[in-house]
NUFI-423558 format. One record per atom (N, C-alpha, C, O): residue number from 1; residue in three letters; atom name; x negated, y negated, z. Coordinates in nm, 2 decimals, padded with zeros to 4 digits. Layout:
BEGIN
 num residuo atomo     px     py     pz
 NUM     ALA    CA      X      Y      Z
...
//
This chain:
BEGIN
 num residuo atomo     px     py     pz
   1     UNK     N -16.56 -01.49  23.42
   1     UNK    CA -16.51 -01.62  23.46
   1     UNK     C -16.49 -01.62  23.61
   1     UNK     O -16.47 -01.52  23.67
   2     UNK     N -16.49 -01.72  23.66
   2     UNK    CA -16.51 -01.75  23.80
   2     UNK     C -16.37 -01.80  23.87
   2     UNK     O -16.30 -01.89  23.83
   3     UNK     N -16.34 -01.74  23.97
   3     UNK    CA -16.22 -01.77  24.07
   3     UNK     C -16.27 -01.85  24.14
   3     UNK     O -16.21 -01.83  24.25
   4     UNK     N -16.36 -01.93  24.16
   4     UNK    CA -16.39 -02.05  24.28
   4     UNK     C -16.41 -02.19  24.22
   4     UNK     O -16.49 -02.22  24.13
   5     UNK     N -16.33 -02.27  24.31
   5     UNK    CA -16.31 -02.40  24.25
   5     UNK     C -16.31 -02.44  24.39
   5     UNK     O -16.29 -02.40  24.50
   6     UNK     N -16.37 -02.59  24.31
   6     UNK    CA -16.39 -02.72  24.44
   6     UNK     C -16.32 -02.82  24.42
   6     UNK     O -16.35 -02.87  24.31
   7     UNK     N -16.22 -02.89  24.50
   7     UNK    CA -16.11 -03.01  24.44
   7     UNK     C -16.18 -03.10  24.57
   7     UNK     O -16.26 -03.07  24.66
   8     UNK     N -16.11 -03.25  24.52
   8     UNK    CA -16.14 -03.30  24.66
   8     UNK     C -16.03 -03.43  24.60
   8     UNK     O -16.00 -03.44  24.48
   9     UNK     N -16.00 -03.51  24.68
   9     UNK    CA -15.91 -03.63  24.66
   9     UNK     C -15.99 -03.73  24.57
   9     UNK     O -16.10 -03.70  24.54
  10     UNK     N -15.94 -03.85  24.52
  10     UNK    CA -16.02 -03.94  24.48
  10     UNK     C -16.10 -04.03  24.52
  10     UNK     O -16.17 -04.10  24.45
  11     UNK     N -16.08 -04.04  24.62
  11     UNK    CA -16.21 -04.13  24.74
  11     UNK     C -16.32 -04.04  24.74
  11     UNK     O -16.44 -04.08  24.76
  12     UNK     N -16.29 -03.90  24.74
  12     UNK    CA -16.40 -03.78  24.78
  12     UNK     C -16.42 -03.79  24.95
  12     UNK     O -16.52 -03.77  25.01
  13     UNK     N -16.31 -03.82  25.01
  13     UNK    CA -16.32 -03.79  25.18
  13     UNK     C -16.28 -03.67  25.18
  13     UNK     O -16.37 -03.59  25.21
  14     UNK     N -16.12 -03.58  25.14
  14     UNK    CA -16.12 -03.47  25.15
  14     UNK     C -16.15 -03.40  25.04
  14     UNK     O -16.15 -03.43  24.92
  15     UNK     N -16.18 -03.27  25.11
  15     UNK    CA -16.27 -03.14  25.01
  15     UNK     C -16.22 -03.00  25.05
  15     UNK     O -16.23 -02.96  25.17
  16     UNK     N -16.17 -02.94  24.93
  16     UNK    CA -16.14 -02.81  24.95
  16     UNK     C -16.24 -02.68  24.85
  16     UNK     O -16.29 -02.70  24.74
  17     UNK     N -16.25 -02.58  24.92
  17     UNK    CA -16.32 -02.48  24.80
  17     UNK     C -16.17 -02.38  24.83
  17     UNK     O -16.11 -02.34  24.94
  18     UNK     N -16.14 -02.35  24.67
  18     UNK    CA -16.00 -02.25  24.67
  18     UNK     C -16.12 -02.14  24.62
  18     UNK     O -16.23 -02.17  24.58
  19     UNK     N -16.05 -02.02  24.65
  19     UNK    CA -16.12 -01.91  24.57
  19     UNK     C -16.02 -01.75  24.52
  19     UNK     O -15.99 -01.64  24.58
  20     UNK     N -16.00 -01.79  24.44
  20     UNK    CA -15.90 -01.65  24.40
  20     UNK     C -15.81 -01.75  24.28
  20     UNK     O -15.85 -01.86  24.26
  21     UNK     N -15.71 -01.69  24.22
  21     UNK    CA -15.67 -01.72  24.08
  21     UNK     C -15.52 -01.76  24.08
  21     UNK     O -15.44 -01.70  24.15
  22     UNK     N -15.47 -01.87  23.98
  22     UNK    CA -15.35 -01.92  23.99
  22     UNK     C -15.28 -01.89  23.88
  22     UNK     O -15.32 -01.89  23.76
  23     UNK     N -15.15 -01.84  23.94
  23     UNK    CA -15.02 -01.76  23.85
  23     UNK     C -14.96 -01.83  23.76
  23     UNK     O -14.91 -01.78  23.66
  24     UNK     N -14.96 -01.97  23.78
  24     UNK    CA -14.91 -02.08  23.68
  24     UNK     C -14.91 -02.22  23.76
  24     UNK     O -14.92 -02.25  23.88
  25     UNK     N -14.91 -02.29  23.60
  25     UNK    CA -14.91 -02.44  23.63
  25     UNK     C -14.83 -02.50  23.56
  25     UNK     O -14.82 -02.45  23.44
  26     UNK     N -14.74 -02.61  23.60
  26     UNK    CA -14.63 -02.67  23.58
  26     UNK     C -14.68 -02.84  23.55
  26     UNK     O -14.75 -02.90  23.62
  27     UNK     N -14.61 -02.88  23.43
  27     UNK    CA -14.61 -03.03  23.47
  27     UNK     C -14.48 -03.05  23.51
  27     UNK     O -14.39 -02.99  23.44
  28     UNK     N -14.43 -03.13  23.63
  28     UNK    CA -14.31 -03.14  23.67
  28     UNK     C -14.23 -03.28  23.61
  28     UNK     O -14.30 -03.38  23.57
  29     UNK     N -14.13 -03.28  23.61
  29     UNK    CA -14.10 -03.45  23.60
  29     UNK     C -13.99 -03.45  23.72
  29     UNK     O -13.98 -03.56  23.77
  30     UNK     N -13.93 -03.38  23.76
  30     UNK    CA -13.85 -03.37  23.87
  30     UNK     C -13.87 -03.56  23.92
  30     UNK     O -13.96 -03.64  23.89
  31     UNK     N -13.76 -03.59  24.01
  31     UNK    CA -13.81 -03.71  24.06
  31     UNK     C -13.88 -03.76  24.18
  31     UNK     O -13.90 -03.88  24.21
  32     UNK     N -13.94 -03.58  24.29
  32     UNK    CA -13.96 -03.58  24.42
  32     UNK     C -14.12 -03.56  24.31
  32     UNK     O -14.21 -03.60  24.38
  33     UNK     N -14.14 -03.54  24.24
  33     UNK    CA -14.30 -03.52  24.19
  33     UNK     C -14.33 -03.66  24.10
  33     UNK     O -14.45 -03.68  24.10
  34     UNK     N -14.28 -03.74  24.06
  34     UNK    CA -14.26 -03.87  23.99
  34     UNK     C -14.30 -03.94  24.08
  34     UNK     O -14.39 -04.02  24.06
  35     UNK     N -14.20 -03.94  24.22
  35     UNK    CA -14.23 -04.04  24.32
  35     UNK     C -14.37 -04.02  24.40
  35     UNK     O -14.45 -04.11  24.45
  36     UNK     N -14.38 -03.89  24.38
  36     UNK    CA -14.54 -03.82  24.49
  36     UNK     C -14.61 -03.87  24.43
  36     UNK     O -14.68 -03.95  24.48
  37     UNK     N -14.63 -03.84  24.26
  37     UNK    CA -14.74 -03.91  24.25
  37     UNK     C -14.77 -04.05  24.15
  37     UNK     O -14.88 -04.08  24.11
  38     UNK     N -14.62 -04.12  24.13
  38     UNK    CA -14.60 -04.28  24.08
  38     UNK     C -14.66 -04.28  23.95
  38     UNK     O -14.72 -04.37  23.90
  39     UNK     N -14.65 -04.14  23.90
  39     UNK    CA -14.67 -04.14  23.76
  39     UNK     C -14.55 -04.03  23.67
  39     UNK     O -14.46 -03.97  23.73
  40     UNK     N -14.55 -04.01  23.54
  40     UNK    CA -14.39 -03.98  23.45
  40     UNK     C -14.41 -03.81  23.55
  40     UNK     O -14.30 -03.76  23.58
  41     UNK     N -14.48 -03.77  23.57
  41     UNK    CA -14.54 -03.59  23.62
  41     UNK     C -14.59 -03.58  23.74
  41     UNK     O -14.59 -03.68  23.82
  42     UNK     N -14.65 -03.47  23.78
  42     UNK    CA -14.71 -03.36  23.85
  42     UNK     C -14.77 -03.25  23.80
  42     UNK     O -14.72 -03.16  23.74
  43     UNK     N -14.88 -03.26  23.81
  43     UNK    CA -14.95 -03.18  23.75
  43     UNK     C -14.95 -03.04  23.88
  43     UNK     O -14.98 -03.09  23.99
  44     UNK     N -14.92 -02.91  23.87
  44     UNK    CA -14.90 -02.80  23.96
  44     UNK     C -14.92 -02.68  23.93
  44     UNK     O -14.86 -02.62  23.85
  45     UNK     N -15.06 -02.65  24.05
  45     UNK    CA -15.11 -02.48  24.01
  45     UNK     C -15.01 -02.39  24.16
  45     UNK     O -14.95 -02.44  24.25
  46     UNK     N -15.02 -02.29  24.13
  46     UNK    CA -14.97 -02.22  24.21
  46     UNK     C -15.06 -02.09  24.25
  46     UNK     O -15.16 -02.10  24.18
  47     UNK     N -15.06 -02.00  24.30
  47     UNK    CA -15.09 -01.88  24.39
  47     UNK     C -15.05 -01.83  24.47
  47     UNK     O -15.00 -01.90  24.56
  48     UNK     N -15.04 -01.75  24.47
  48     UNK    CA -14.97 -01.67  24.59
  48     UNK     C -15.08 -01.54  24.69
  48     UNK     O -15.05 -01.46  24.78
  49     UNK     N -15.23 -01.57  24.61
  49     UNK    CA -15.33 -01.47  24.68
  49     UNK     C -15.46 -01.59  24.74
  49     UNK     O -15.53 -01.56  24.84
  50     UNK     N -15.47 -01.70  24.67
  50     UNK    CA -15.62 -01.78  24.66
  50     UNK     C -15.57 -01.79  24.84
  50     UNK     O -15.48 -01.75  24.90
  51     UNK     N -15.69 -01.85  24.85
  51     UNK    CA -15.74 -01.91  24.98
  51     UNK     C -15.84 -02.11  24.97
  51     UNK     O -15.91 -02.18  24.90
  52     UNK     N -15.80 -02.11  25.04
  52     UNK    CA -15.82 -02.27  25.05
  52     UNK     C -15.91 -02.28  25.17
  52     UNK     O -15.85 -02.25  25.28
  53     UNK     N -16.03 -02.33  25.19
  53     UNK    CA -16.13 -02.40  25.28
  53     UNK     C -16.14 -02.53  25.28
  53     UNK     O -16.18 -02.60  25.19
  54     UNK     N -16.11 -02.57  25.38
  54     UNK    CA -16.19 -02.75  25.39
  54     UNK     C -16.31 -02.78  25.44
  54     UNK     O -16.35 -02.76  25.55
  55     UNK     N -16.38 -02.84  25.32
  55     UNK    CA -16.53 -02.85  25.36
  55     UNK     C -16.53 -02.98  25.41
  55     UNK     O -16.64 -03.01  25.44
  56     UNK     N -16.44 -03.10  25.44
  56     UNK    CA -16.43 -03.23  25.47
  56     UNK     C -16.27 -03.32  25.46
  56     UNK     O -16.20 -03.33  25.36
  57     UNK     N -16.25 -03.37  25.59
  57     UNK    CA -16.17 -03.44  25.54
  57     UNK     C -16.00 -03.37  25.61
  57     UNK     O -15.90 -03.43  25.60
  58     UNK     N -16.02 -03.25  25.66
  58     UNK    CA -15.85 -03.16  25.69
  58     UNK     C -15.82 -03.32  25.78
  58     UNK     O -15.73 -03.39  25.74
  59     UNK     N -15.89 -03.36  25.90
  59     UNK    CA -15.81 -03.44  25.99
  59     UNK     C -15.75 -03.55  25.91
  59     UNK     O -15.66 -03.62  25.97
  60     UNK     N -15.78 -03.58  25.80
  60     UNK    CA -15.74 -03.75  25.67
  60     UNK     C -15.61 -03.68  25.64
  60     UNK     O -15.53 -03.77  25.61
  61     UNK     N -15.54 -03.54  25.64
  61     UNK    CA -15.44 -03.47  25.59
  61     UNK     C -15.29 -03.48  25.65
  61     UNK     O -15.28 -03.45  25.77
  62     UNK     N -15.18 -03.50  25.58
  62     UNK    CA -15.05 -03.42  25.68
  62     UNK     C -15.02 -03.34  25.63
  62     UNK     O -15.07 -03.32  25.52
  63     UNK     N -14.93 -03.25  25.69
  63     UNK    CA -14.89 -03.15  25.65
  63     UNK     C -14.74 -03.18  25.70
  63     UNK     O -14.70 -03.17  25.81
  64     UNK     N -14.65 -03.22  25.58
  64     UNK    CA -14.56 -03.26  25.58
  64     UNK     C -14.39 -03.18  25.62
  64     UNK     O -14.28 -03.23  25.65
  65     UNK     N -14.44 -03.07  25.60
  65     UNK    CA -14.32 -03.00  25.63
  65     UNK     C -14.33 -02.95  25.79
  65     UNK     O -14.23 -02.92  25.85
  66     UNK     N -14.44 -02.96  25.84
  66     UNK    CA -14.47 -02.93  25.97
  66     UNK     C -14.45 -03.07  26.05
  66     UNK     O -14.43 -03.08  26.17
  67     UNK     N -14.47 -03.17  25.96
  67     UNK    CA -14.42 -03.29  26.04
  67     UNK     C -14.29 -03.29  26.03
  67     UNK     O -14.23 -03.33  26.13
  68     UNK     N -14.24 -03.25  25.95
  68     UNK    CA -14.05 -03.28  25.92
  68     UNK     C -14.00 -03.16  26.05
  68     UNK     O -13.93 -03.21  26.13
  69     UNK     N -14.03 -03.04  26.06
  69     UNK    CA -13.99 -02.95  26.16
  69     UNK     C -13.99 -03.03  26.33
  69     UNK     O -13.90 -03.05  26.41
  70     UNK     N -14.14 -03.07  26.33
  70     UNK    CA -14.13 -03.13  26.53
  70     UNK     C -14.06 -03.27  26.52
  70     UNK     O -14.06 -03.34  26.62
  71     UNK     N -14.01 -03.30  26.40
  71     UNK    CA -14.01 -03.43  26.44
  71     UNK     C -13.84 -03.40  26.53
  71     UNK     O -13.77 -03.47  26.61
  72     UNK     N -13.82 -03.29  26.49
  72     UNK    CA -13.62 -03.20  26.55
  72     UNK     C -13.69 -03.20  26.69
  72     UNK     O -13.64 -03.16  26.80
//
């Protein structure tokens, strides 16, 4: 079985290749995952070894907790 996967948004502007294996997945209902994604869940993989490549698309991205830090 294969550790490499390719995700990409639904427009298909961004694109990632992960490669290595996820420890668990969660559906959340919490209400910060409700609101993210304006549906009852969150669907959520986790790892703590994969790696993530962007083959298209990182500049379309935030990175939100790095925005929340400079914005001090």
């Amino acid at each position: 079985m294969s550790n490499q996967y390719s995700a990409a948004c639904l427009c298909g502007i961004v694109r990632v290749d992960i490669d290595g294996v996820f420890e668990s997945f969660y559906l959340c209902h919490c209400d910060h995952c409700r609101k993210g994604t304006g549906s009852a869940h969150a669907a959520n993989l986790f790892s703590s070894k994969a790696t993530l490549s962007w083959t298209s698309g990182r500049d379309k991205t935030v990175d939100f907790y790095a925005a929340k830090h400079e914005a001090h």
